[in-house]
N, C-alpha and C positions, 0 to 999 in steps of 0.2 A: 762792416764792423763785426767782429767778434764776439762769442758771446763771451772769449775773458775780459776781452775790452767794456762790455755792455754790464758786466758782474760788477770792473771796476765801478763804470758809470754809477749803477745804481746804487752804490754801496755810498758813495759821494753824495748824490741827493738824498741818502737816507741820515747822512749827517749835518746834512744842508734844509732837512726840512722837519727834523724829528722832534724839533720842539714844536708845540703850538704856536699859532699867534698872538701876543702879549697886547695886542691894542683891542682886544672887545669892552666895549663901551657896558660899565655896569651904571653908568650916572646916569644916564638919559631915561626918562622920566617916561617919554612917549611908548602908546602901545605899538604892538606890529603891524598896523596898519599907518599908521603917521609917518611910521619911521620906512615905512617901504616909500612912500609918496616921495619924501625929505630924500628919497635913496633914487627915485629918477627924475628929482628937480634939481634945478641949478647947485644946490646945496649939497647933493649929492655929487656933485663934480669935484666940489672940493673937501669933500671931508668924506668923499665913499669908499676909505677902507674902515672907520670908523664907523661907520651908520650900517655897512653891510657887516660888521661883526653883530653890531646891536641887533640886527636882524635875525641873524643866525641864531643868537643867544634868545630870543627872545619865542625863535619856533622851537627850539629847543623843549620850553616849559610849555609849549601847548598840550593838549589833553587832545584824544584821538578826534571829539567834536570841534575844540576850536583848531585842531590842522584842517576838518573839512571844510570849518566854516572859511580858513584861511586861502585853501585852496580856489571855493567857491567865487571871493574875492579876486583871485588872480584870471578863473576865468572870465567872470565880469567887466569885470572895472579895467582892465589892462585888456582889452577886446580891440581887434581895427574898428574903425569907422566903415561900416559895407557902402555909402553912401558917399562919402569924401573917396573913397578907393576906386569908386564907379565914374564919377566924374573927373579924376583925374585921368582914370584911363581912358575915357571917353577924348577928355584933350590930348594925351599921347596919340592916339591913334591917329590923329589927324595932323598935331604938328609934334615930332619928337626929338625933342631938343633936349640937351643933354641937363636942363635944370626942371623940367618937367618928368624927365626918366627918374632923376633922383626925388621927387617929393613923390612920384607914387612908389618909389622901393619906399622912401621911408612909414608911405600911408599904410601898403598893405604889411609891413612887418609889426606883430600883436608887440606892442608895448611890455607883454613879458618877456621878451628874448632879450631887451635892453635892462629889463629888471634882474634875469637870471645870471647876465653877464659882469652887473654892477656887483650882484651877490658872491661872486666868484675872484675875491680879491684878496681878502685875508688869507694866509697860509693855513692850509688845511679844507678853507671851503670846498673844493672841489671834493672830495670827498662828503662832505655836508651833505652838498646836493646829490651826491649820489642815492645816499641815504631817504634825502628829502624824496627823491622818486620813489624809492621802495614805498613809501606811505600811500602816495598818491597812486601808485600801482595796486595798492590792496582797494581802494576808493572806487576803481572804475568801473566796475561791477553793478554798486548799488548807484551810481552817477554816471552813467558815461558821457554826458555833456561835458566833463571833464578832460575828455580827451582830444581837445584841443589843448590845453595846456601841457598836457600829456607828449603830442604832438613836439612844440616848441622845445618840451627837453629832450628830444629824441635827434631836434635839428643839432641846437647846439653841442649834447653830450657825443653824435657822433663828429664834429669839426673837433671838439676838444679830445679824443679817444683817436683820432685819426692813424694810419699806420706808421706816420710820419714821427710820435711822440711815445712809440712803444719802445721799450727795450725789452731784447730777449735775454733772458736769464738760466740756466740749468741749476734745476735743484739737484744738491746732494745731499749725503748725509753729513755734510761739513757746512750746510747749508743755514746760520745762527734760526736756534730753537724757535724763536719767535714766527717764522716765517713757516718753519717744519706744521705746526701747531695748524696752521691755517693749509694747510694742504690736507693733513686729516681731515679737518672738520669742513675741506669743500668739495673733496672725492667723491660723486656724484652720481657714478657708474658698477665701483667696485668696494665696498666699504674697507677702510684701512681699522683692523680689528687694533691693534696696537701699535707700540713704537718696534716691534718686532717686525711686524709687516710691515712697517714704514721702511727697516733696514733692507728686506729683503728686496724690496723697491725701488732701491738709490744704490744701495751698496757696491752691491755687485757687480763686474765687470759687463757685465752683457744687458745692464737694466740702466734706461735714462727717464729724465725726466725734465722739460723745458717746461717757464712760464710767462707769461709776459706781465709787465709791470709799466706803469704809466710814472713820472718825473713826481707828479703832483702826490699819488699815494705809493710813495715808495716801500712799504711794508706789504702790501694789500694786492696779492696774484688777482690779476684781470681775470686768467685762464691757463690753463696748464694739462700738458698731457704726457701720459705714461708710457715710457718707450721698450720691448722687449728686442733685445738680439735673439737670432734664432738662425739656426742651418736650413728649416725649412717651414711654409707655411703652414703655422698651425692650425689645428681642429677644435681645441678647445682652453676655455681660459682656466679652469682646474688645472690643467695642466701648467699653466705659463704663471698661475701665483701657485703652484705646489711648493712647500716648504721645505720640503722633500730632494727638490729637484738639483742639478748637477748643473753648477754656471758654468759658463760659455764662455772662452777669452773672445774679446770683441773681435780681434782679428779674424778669427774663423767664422763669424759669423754671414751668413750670406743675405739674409730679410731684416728689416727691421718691423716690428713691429704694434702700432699704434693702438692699445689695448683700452686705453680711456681717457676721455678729454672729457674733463670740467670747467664752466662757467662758475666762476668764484662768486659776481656780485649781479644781486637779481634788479642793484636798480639800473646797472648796464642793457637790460633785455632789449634785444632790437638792436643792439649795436655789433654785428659782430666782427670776432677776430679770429674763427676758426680757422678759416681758408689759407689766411698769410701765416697761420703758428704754424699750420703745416708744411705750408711750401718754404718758412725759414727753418724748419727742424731737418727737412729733408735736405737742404744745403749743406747746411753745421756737421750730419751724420753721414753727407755724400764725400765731402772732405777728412772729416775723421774715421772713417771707413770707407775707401773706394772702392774697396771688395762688395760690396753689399748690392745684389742684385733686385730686389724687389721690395718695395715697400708698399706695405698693407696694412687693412686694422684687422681687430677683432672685435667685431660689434654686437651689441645686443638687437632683439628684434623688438624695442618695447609696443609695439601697437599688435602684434600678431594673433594673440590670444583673444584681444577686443575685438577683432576681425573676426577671428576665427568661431566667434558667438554668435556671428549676422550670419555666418553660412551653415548653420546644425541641419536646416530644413532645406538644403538647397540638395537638388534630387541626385545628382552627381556628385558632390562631393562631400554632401549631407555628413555621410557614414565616417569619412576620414577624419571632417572637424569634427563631430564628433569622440574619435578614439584618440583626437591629441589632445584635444582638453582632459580625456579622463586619464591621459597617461596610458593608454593601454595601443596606442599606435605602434604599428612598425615603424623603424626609423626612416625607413623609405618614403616612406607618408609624411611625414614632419617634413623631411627636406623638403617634398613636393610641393605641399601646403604653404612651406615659409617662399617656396620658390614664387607662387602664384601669387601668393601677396605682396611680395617685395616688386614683380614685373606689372602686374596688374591691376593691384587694387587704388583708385585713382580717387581723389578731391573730387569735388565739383571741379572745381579748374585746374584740370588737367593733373596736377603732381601728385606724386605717391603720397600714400594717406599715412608711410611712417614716416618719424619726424629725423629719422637718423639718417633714412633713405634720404632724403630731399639734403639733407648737409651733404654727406659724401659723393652725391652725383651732383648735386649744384657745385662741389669743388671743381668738377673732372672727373671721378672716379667712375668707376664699373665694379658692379658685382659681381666678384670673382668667384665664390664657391660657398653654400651652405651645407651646415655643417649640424647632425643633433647629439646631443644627450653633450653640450659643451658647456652650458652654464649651469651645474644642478643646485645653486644659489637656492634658498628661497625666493628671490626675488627674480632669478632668472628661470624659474619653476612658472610663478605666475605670471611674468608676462610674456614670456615667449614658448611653455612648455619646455624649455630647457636648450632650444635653437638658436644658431649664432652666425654668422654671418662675414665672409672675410670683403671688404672693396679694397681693390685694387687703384693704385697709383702708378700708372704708366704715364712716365715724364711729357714720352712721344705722342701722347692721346687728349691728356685732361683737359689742353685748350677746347679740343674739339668736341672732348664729350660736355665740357661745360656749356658752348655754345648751343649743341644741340639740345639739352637738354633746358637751356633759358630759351631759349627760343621755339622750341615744338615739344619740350616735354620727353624729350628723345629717352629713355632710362638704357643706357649701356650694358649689357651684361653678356659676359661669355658667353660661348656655347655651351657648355656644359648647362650654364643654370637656364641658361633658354631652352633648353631638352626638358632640363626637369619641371620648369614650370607647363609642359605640357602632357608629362609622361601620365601614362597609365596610373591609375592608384593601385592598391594594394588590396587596401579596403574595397568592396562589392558595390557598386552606387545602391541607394534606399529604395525599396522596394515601394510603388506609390501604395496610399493609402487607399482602402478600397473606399 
């Protein structure tokens, strides 16, 4: 499918679902707890777009204590049996017949995943629930017993979120305002200062932009990333949102460039859709440009500088993190530094301790080439000292770099950055203390 076929698509469910649901019950009398019961008893079979609007409407007016108190309820009272789930697997194991397989699926699944499903009827609820986990997400912290329930909506939100029920969309600047409006305010990476820098973003010939969008919340970008044409890969993103700068007819262009991906909705988290918006962007811009020889991002390095705080006293490189924290590093040192942390600085379990790293090498990708003095942001000031990062997307590779990397933690990187993460510094290693 297309993404003009997919544009039309969504434009169709956006007039197919843009009103609200007109059946939430404001008669019903009972609290939200009654009516959640009434919602996975017999009663709820027949009258559960009703009873699940009531529900909705009713967590709606909760107060941030009674959504805990409500939550607390759902992990409770909606709990499997560990005892009925033990003995039935107990008889599985020994005779497994296809009506004893089914009564322990039904035992061990928590009775909230039938509650969240009934809840998910009315037009609009899906969205609801989205919502409804942001809350529960701020909870888990001071409760993490909660996260079992937590759990349950992560099963269903990803069956309901599947790849299967996405549409790709390209934002333009012809793109109805309502939707433009939500792309500011979920930009994530690169701040969109105005509707100026919005234009210079969409506008122009050599600038894209894809998003994906779900049937259910047809106004509301899942995720969306910002695409540059370019003759060659670049070093810095000053240069690539300059206002300044001289667009590029798309035909001439040889790279495409993947400058910033945004997650739109935080009660999504856990689900993701990175991987495939890439691998359907690079389809969509492999046929609408087949001149286009390399696709790449431009990434920030947010965890570097956090890093680069844990090694001030480390006798070797002591001296270096310390003159990029203060800004007074040669840039050669930056590269080295962002080099060594992006190859080497490791979890306890095994994967890179930055969180951008683990997306683009858990795609496939390889780190292709760092680069300093490319974000002088304030915000690319403080978390990377101003250092940026290009991975690479080779079509011929990424199965492989993915697998190696799910599987042994393998991290791909040129030669070049594999030089630099070992090269000499600049800076004198620290003299020890006497």
């Amino acid at each position: 499918m297309t993404v003009q076929r997919n544009r039309f698509l969504g434009d169709l469910l956006s007039q197919l679902l843009v009103r609200r649901g007109s059946t939430r019950s404001k008669d019903d009398t009972r609290d939200i707890y009654e009516l959640s019961q009434a919602l996975l008893s017999a009663e709820g079979e027949v009258s559960g777009l009703r009873l699940a609007s009531a529900v909705m409407d009713r967590y709606a007016a909760l107060n941030g204590d009674e959504k805990r108190a409500f939550f607390v309820y759902l992990n409770t009272e909606l709990e499997i049996d560990p005892e009925n789930v033990a003995r039935l697997a107990t008889q599985y194991s020994t005779a497994p017949t296809p009506d004893l397989f089914r009564d322990l699926c039904q035992a061990a699944e928590p009775k909230r995943q039938e509650f969240f499903r009934r809840l998910n009827q009315p037009v609009g609820a899906t969205a609801d629930l989205v919502s409804m986990r942001v809350d529960l997400l701020k909870l888990l912290k001071g409760d993490p017993d909660l996260a079992r329930t937590n759990h349950d909506f992560v099963h269903l939100l990803r069956s309901w979120f599947n790849r299967g029920f996405l549409v790709l969309q390209q934002i333009s600047w012809d793109t109805p305002a309502r939707i433009l409006d939500k792309i500011v305010a979920y930009e994530a990476v690169h701040q969109i200062n105005d509707w100026d820098d919005l234009r210079r973003r969409l506008y122009p010939a050599d600038r894209r932009c894809f998003a994906f969008f779900h049937p259910a919340m047809p106004d509301e970008p899942l995720i969306f990333v910002e695409v540059a044409l370019t003759e060659t890969i670049p070093n810095s993103i000053d240069a690539v949102l300059s206002d300044s700068r001289t667009p590029l007819e798309a035909d001439q262009a040889k790279v495409a460039v993947f400058y910033s991906i945004s997650n739109c909705q935080k009660g999504l988290t856990g689900i993701s859709f990175g991987n495939l918006l890439i691998k359907q962007v690079v389809a969509e811009l492999s046929l609408e440009c087949p001149q286009l020889e390399a696709f790449v991002t431009l990434s920030p390095i947010p965890g570097l500088n956090r890093w680069l705080k844990t090694q001030t006293e480390d006798p070797e490189q002591g001296g270096a993190a310390q003159a990029v924290l203060a800004a007074t590093a040669d840039p050669e040192d930056v590269r080295a530094m962002a080099a060594r942390y992006l190859v080497t600085a490791k979890r306890g379990d095994g994967m890179p301790l930055d969180p951008v790293a683990r997306f683009h090498l858990g795609n496939g990708a390889q780190v292709h080439d760092i680069h300093a003095s490319a974000d002088t942001s304030q915000n690319g000031t403080a978390q990377s000292s101003g250092a940026m990062v290009n991975y690479l997307y080779d079509l011929t590779q990424t199965e492989r770099n993915h697998e190696d990397f799910a599987t042994a933690s393998t991290i791909a990187a040129s030669r070049s950055v594999q030089a630099l993460s070992t090269a000499a510094l600049v800076t004198k290693p620290m003299e020890p203390a006497p």
